[in-house]
C-alpha positions in Angstrom: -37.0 94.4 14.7 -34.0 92.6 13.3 -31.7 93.4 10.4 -29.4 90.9 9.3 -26.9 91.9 6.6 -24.6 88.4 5.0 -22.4 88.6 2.7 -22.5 85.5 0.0 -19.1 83.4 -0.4 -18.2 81.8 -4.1 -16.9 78.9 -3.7 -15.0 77.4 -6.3 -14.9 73.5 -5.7 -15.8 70.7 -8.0 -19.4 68.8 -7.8 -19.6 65.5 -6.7 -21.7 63.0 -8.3 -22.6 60.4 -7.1 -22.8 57.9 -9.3 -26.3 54.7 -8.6 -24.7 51.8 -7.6 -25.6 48.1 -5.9 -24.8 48.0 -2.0 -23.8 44.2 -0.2 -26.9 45.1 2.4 -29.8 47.0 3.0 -31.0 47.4 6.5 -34.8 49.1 7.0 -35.5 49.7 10.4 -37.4 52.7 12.5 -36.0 56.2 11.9 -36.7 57.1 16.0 -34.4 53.9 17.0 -31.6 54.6 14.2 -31.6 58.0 15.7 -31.6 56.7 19.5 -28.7 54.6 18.8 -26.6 57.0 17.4 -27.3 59.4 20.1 -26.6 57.0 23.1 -22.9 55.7 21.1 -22.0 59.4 20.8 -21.6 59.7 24.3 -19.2 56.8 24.8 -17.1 57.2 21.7 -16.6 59.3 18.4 -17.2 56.6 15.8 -19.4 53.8 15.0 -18.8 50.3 13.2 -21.5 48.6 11.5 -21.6 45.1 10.8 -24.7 43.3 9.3 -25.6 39.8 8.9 -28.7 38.1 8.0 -29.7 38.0 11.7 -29.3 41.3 12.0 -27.1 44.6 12.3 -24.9 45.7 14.8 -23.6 48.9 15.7 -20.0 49.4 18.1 -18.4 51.7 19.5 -15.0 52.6 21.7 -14.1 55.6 23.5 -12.3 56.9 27.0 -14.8 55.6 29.2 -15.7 52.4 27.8 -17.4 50.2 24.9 -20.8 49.8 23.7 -22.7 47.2 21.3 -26.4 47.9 20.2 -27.7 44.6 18.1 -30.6 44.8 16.2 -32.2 41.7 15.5 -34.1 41.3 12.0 -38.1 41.1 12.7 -40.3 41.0 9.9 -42.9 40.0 12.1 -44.2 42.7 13.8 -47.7 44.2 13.5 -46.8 47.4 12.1 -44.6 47.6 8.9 -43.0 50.6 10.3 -41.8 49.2 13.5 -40.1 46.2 11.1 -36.2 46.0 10.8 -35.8 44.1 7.5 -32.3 43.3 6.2 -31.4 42.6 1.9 -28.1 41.2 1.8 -25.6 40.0 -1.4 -23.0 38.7 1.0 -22.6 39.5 4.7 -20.8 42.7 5.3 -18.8 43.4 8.4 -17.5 47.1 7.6 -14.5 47.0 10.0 -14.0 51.1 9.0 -15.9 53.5 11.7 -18.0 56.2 10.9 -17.9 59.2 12.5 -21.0 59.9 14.5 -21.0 63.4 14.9 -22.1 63.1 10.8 -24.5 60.3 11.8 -26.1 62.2 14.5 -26.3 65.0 11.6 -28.1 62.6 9.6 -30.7 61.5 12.3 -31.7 65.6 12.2 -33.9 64.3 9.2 -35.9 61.8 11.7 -39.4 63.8 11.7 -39.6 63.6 7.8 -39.9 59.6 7.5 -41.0 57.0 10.0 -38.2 54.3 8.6 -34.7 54.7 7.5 -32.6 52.9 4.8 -28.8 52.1 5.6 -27.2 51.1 2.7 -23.6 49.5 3.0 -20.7 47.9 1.1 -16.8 47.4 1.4 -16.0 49.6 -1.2 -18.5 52.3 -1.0 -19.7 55.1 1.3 -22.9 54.3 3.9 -25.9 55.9 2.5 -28.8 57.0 4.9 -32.3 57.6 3.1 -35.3 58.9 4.4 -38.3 58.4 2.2 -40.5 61.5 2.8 -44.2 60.3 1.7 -44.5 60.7 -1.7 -42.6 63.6 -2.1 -39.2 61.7 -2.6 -36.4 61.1 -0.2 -33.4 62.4 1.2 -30.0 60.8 1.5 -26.9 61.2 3.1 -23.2 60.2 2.0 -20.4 59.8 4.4 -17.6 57.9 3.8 -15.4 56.1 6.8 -13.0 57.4 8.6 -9.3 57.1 7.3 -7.3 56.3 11.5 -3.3 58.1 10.8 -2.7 54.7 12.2 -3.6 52.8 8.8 -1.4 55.1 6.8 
């Protein structure tokens, strides 16, 4: 038998919310390969750069050991809907701020609850990650780039 005893912490922050707003691109593409891609760029490097264009989305990487590019075409035409990578764009958008992937491989933990994912971008606000779960609803995930002491 276990006994575990916690004690409760109050915090005293501020909520965020988090307000509905219009992203530059929307990219719909396989949970299982979002999540395989961010698992394969954590080993070479700490943080990711996503650019997307109509022909499709591409995520970078650098680290110690070396570079990596994954490119995902757009295919609409595919014979399940699910295995589609469909891209909505307002204006291309080539974030040139990296994400941290540690968060992103967070994110990816939610992979079993949807069979797509929606990656939502724009210049001036923070990626959004949403898994539709069924007709339950969805859940989505906020990060915001990575500030480099470099830029300051």
């Amino acid at each position: 038998m276990y006994d575990f005893e916690m004690k409760l912490m109050d915090i005293d922050s501020e909520r965020f919310g988090i307000p509905e707003a219009e992203y530059d691109a929307i990219v719909r593409m396989p949970s299982t390969e979002f999540a395989r891609i961010c698992k394969h760029l954590s080993g070479i490097g700490d943080t990711v750069v996503i650019s997307v264009t109509k022909e499709g989305v591409k995520f970078s990487t650098k680290g110690d050991i070396g570079a990596a590019n994954v490119v995902c075409p757009q295919n609409t035409s595919v014979d399940k809907p699910d295995e589609a990578i469909v891209i909505e764009m307002n204006g291309p958008v080539s974030l040139r701020f990296a994400f941290s992937l540690r968060y992103m491989n967070s994110f990816t933990k939610a992979t079993p609850l949807a069979s797509t994912v929606i990656i939502s971008l724009s210049n001036e606000l923070p990626l959004m990650v949403e898994y539709t779960i069924a007709e339950m609803g969805y859940v989505r995930f906020y990060l915001a780039y990575k500030i480099d002491d470099e830029e300051e």
